[in-house]
C-alpha positions in Angstrom: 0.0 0.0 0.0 1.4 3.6 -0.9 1.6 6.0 2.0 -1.2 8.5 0.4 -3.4 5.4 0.3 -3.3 5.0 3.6 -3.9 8.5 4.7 -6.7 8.4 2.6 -8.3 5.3 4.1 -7.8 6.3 7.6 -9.0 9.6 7.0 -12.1 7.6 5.4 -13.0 5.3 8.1 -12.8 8.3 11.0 -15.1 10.5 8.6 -17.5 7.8 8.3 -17.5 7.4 11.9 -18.2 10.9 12.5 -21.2 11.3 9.7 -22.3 8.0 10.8 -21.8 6.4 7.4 -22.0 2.8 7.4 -21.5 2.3 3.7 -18.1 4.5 3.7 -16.8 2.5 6.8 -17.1 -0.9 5.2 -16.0 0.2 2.2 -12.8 1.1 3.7 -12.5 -2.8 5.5 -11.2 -5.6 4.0 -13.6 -8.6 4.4 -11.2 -10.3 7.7 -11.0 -7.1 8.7 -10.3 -7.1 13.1 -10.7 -3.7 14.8 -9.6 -4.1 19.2 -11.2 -1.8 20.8 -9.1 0.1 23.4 -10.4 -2.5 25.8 -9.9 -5.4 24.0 -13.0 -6.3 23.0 -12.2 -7.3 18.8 -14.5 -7.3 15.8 -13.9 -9.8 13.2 -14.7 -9.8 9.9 -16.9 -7.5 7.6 -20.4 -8.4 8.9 -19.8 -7.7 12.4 -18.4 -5.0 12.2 -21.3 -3.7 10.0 -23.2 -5.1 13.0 -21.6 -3.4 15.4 -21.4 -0.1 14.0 -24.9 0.0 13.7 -25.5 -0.8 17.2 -23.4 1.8 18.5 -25.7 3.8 16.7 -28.8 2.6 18.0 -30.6 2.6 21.1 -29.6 1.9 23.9 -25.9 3.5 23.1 -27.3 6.5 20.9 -23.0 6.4 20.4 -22.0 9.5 17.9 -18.9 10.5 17.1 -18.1 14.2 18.2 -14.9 14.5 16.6 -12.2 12.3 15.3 -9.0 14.1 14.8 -5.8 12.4 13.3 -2.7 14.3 14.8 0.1 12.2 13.5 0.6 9.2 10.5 3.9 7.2 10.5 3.7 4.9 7.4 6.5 2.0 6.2 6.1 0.7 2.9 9.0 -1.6 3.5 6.7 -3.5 6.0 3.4 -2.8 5.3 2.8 -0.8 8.6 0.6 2.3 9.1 -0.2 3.9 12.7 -2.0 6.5 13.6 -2.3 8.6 16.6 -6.0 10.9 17.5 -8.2 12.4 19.6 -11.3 11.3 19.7 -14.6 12.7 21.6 -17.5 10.8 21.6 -20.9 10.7 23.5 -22.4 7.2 24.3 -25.5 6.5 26.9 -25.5 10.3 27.5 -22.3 10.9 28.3 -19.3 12.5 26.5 -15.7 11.7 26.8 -12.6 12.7 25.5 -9.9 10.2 24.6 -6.5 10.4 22.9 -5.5 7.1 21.5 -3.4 5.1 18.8 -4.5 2.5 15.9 -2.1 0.7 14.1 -2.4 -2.1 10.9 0.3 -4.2 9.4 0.7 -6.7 6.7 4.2 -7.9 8.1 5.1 -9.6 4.6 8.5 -8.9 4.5 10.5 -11.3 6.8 12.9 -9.0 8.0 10.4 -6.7 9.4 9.8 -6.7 13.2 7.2 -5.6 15.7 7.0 -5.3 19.3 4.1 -6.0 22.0 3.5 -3.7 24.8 5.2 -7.2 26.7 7.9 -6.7 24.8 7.7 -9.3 23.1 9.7 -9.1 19.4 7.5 -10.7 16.6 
């Protein structure tokens, strides 16, 4: 993927979530797409999240997106790897919060290309 691809799609997806756009999320997401949620919890695959978004939409949540702002894109060709960092203010139930948070996706289909967990860990 070329770097103004990627900047493109993830400026795509947050958009969508903003206007509430189900058709311009998926059409962002691969079909095994997997989105983790900051606390764990992981969507797999195109139908749920189409199911999901539309449930955060939806009574009881009533979710909307406030603002999605993308502050910084590191992109490496080499190994497939895009990350993004953002703030993000959302109201759900009622209630608004403000978050700042990071999302990162990566092919990893060259061999010599390395990631680490927050463990530690080197993959």
């Amino acid at each position: 993927m070329r770097r103004d691809l990627a900047i493109q799609l993830i400026h795509a997806y947050t958009t969508a979530w903003v206007n509430q756009d189900l058709g311009q999320c998926l059409a962002v997401l691969g079909d095994d797409v997997v989105i983790t949620e900051y606390d764990g919890t992981a969507f797999r695959g195109i139908d749920r999240i189409r199911q999901w978004f539309s449930d955060w939409h939806q009574p009881p949540v009533n979710g909307r997106v406030d603002r999605w702002i993308v502050e910084h894109i590191v992109f490496d060709e080499y190994c497939g790897t895009v990350a993004a960092e953002w703030e993000f203010e959302r109201t759900c139930c009622g209630e608004t919060s403000l978050f700042h948070g990071a999302s990162s996706s990566h092919s990893m289909r060259k061999e010599s290309c390395t990631s680490v967990s927050t463990d530690g860990t080197v993959h």
